[in-house]
C-alpha positions in Angstrom: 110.3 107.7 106.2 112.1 106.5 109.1 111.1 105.5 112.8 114.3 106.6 114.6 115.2 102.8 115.5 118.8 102.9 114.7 119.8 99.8 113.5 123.6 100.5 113.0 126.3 102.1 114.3 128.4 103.1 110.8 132.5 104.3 110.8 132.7 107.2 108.6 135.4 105.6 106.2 135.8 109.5 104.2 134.3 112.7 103.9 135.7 114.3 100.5 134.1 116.9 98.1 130.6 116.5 99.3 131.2 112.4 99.2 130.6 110.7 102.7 131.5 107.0 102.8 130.5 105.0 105.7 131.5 101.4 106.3 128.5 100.0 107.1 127.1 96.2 107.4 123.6 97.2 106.7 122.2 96.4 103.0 121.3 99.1 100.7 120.9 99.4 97.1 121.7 102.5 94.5 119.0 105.4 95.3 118.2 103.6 98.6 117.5 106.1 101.3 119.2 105.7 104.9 119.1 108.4 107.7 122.9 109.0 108.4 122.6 110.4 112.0 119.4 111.7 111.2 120.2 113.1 108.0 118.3 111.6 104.9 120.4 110.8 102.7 120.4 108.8 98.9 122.9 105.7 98.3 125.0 106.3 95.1 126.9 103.4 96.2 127.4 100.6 97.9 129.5 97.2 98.0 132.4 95.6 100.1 130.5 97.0 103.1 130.2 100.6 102.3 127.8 103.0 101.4 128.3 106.3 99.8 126.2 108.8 99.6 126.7 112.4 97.9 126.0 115.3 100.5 124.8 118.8 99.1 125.8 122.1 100.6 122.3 122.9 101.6 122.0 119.6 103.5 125.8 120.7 105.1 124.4 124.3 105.9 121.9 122.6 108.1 123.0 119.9 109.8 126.0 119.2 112.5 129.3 117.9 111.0 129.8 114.6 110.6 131.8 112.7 113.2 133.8 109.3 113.5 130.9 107.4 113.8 127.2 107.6 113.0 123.9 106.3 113.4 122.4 104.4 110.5 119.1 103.1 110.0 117.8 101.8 106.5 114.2 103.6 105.3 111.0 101.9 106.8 109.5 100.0 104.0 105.6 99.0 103.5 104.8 96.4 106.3 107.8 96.9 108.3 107.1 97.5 112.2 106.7 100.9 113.4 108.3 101.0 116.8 110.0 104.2 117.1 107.8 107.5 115.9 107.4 109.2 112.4 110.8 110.4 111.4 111.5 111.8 108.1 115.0 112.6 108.4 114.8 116.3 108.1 116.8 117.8 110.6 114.9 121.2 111.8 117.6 122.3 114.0 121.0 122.1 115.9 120.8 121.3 119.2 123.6 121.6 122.0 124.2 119.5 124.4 124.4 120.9 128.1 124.7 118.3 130.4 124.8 114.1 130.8 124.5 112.5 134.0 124.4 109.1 135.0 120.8 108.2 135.6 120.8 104.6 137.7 122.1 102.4 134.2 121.4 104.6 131.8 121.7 108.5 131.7 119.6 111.9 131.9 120.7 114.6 128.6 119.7 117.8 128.6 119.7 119.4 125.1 119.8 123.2 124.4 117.7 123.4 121.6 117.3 126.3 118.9 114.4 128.6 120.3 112.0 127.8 117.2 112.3 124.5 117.7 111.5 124.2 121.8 107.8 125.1 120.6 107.7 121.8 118.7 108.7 120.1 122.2 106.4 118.3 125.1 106.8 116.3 127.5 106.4 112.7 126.4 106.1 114.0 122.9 108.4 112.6 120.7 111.8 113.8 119.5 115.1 112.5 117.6 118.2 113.1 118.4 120.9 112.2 115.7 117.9 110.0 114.3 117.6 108.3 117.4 114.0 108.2 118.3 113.3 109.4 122.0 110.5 110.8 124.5 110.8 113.9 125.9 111.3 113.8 129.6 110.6 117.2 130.7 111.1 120.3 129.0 112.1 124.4 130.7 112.2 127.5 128.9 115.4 127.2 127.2 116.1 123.5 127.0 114.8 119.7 127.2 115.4 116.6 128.4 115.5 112.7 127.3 116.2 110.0 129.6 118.4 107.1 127.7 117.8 103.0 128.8 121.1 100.9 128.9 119.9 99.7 125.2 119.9 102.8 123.4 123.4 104.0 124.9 124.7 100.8 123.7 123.1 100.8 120.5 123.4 104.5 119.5 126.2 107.0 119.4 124.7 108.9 122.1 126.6 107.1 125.0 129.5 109.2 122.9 127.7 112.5 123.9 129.5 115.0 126.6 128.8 118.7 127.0 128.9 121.0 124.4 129.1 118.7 121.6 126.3 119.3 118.9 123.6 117.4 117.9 120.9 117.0 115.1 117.3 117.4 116.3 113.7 116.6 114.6 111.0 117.3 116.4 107.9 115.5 115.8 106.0 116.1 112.1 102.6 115.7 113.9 103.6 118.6 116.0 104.7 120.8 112.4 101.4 119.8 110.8 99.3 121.0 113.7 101.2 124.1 114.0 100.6 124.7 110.5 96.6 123.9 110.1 95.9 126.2 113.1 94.9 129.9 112.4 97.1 132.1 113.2 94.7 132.9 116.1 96.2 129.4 117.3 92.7 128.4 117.9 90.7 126.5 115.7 87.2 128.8 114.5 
């Protein structure tokens, strides 16, 4: 379990036979978990400031490539502060992204999400974007948008972000659940 609070910005140091090492200062241990833009994903080690972490093909088949640099953030552990939103690191889609504009210092993206995943989306719901916990600032027919503060541009690889790159999305688990539990009336009886 995660909250989508990044807490740092890792160098992918190699990307080899399924074996992602990132150079990382953040502390984790042998079977540690650590959302790698999103993406949970199990230590098999770590020392001299990197992590390594073995990536299966069905994780690969559903989640964007790796780039230069990624978001890290350790897994929440009992008592830690919940700041961000419930984020599991299971990405449920690929998003593309359509536009960035400046919005006065920080910036307005607008995300092209797959279609089964838009359902998941409200406005001032909760999404992450390459594990980085957001609110939803509006949402259309075909796409959404977040608005990013100066803080999360600095702290994040979004401020990276132009159009057409692509982008792992989780929608809220609350959202899943409730989805789920309703008849398929979509009413409750």
């Amino acid at each position: 379990m995660f909250t989508g609070l990044v807490r740092e910005i890792g160098k992918v140091a190699s990307f080899d036979d399924g074996r992602l090492v990132v150079e990382a200062a953040t502390t984790a241990g042998l079977g540690d978990s650590v959302a790698v833009d999103g993406v949970c994903l199990t230590v098999v080690e770590a020392g001299d400031g990197l992590l390594a972490f073995d990536v299966v093909p069905e994780t690969l088949s559903r989640v964007k490539a790796f780039g230069e640099h990624v978001n890290l953030e350790p897994s929440l552990r009992a008592g830690d502060p919940l700041g961000g939103h419930y984020v599991q690191g299971h990405v449920d889609g690929i998003g593309r992204v359509a536009a960035v504009e400046p919005e006065q210092d920080g910036a307005r993206i607008r995300i092209d999400p797959p279609t089964a995943l838009l359902r998941y989306l409200v406005e001032k719901g909760s999404v992450a974007i390459d594990g980085v916990s957001l609110t939803v600032a509006a949402v259309g027919e075909t796409a959404f948008e977040v608005a990013l503060i100066p803080h999360t541009l600095a702290a994040t690889t979004l401020s990276r972000l132009k159009p057409g790159d692509s982008v792992n999305l989780e929608a809220d688990v609350l959202a899943k659940y409730v989805e789920r539990l309703l008849p398929s009336t979509g009413r409750w009886e």
